[in-house]
N, C-alpha and C positions, 0 to 999 in steps of 0.2 A: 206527466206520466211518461215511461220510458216508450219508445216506441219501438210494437212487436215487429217480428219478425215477418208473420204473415196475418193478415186479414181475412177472414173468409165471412163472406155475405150470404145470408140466405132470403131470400125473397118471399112472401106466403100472402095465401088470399084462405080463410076462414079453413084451415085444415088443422084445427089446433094440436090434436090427436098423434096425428103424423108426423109435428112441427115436434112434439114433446118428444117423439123416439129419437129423430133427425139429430135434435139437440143432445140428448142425453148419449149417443152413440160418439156425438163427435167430444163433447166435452170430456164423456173417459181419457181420453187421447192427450199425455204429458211426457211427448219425450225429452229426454235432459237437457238437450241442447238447441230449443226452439221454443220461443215464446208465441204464441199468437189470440185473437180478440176473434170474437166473432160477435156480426152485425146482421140482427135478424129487422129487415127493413119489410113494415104491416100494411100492406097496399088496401087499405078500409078495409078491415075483418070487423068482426062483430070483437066485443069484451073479449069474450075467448081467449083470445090468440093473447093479449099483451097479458092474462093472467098466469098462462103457461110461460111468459117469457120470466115476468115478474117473478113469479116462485123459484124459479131456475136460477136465476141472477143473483137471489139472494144468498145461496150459497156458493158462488164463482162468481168474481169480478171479469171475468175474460167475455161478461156478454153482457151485448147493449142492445138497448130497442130503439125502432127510429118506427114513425110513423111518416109514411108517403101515400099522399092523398088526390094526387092523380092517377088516375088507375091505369095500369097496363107494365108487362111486365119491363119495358125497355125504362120505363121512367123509375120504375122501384129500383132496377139494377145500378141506371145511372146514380141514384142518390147512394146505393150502395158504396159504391165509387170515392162518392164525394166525400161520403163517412170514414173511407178507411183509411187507418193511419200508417199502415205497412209499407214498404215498397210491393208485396208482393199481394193481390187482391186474388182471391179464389171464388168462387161459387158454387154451389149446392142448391140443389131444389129445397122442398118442404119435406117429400117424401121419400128420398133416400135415405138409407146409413152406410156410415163408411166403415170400412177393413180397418183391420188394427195396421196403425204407421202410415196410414195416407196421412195426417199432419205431417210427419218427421220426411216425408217422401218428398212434399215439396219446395221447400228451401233448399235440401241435398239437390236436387236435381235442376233447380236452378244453377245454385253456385258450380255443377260439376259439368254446366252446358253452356252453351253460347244463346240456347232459343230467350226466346221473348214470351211465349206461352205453352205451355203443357197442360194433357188431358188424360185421359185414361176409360175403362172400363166402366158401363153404365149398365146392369145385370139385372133383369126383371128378378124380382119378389113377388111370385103371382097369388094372387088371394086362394086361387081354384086352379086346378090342371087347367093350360092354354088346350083351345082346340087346335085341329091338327091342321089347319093353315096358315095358323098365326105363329110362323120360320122367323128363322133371324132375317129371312130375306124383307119380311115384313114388320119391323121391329120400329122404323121409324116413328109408327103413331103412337105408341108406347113411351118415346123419346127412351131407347135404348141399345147398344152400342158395344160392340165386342168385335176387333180387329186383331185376336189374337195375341199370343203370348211374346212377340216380339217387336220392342222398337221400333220405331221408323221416323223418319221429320216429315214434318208437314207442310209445305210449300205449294206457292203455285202452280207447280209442275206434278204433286200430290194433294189434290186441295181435298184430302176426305175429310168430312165433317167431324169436328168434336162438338162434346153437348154442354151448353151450359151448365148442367147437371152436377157435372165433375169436370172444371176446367181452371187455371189459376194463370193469370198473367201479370207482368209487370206493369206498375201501374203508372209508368209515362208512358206507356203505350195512347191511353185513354187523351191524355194529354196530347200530343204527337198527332191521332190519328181520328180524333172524335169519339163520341159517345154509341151508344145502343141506339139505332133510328125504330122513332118510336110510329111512323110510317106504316112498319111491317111488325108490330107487336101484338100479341096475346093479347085482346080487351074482354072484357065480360063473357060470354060463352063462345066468344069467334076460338078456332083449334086448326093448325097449319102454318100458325107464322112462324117468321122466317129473321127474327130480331137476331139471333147468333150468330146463323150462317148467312146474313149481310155482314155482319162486324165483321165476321174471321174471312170472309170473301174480301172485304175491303183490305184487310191487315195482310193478306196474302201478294193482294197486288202493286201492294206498296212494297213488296220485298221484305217483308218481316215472316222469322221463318217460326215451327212452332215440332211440338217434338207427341208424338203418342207412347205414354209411358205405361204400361200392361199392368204394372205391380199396382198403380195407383186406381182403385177400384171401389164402386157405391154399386150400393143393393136399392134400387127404386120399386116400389110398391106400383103393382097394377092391379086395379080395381075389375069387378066381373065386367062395370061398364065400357071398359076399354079391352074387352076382349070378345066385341061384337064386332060384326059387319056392317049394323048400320051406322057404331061409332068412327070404323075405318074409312067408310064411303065419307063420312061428313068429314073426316080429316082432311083426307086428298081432295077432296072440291076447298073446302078452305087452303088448303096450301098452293092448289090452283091459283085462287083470287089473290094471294099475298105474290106470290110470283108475277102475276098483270100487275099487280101497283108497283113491287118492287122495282119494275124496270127496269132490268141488266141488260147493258147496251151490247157487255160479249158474248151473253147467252142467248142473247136474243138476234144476233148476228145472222141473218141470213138474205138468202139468194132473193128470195121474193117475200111479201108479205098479203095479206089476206084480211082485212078487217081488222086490223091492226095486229093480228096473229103473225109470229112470223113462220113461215115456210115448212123450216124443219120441224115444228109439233106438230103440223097434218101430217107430214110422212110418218112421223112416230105413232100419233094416232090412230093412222090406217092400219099399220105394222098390228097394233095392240090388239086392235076389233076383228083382224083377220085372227090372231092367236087365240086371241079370248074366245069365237066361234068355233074354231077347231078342238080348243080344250072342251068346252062345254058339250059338242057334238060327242068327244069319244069319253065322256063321264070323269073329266080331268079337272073336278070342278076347283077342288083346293088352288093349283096352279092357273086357273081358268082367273081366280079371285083376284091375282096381283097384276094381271091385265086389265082386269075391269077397275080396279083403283087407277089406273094410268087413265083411265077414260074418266075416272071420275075427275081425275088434275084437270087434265083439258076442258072438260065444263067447266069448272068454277076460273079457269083462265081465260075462256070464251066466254063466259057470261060477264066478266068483270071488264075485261077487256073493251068489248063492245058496247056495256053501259059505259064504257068512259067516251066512247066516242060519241054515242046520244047526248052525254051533256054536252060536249063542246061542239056537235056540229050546229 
């Protein structure tokens, strides 16, 4: 078989529903001068999921099924990896759809760039009108992402986050630089990890640079469940606990440390609880809220933190 241009992998755990728009939106997508496969890698679903791949596939050869049977999403990604035959490997969730010409967008801007990876626009599709706290400032539990309609590269000196969502990199990178650390991964109902922004934190400080491309844009469905408070609080306590295990020795750089905490998250923390009391006091509860998320990170990085110190002392 000739081999495509580009690769895009999708990853899915029992959303077959969502898996069938994902697919059907990208598959439209034939521009004249770019071939590409896509690899929908089945992390245990139920039947479901490989009967919506199977009837799909039967009328397009450009999609394959792999089933990976260790669960979590860094290991499905990695086998994505291994499956693709491109140089250039992309990713998509389950419950996105792409814009017309995000296919043709990314080969072009590879060949017209020097980066190693590009990303773009990750725009909720909300089931229900968002309530009125739930700002682009608070979009991360959502996993979604809009930095505006112009360019920028992304570098160590710029390390904003892109989402695995809508992302495509070369794929000696993987080779070169390692895999998805399945460490800080998405497992059964755990929500906060941090399996992306360790790879592109790692890719960054090796000097690999990467580019935010606006035009290149997915529409991600969010459900009424993720448009709670108490879905939010459980995010940020899990992305807490994934930061304790992650252990970044330059993030975690400081002056003193506390119970294996270091330094500068009690100052941040104090900052927050002072803010969050004065919001709350003058009925500023919406802005009061993305304080109290901050306080929720720090539990779940103090609780984890500290159980790891119970086991080893």
């Amino acid at each position: 078989m000739t081999q495509p241009d580009l690769s895009v992998v999708i990853c899915t755990y029992n959303r077959p529903e969502l898996l069938r728009l994902a697919l059907t939106a990208l598959l439209r997508q034939s521009p004249a001068n770019v071939t590409y496969e896509v690899v929908v890698i089945d992390n245990n679903s139920t039947p479901e999921t490989r009967a919506v791949v199977d009837e799909l596939a039967q009328s397009d050869s450009r999609l394959r099924y792999v089933r990976e049977t260790r669960q979590g999403n860094a290991y499905a990604r990695n086998t994505g990896v291994a499956q693709a035959r491109a140089p250039i490997v992309a990713f998509l969730d389950d419950d996105v759809t792409v814009r017309d010409n995000w296919v043709e967008i990314i080969p072009r801007t590879f060949k017209e760039t020097n980066v190693d990876f590009i990303g773009g626009k990750v725009l909720p599709r909300w089931e229900e009108p968002p309530p009125s706290w739930l700002d682009v400032a608070n979009w991360a539990p959502i996993a979604a992402v809009d930095y505006g309609d112009a360019p920028f590269s992304i570098t160590a000196d710029n390390s904003l986050c892109l989402l695995t969502a809508n992302i495509a990199f070369k794929k000696e990178l993987f080779a070169r630089h390692g895999e998805f650390s399945a460490a800080v991964q998405r497992a059964g109902d755990s929500i906060g990890s941090l399996e992306d922004h360790e790879f592109l934190t790692r890719l960054l400080r090796a000097g690999v640079a990467g580019l935010y491309v606006p035009e290149m844009v997915v529409d991600a469905y969010v459900g009424s469940e993720r448009m709670t408070k108490a879905y939010h609080r459980r995010w940020h306590t899990g992305h807490g606990h994934f930061y304790a295990v992650m252990n970044d020795p330059e993030w975690e750089r400081s002056s003193y440390r506390l119970l294996g905490v270091p330094g500068h998250l009690y100052r941040e923390t104090a900052k927050n609880a002072f803010v969050w009391f004065s919001r709350v006091i003058t009925g500023n509860t919406d802005a009061a809220f993305a304080n109290e998320c901050r306080l929720r990170f720090f539990r779940g990085f103090f609780r984890q933190r500290t159980k790891t110190r119970t086991h080893t002392d």
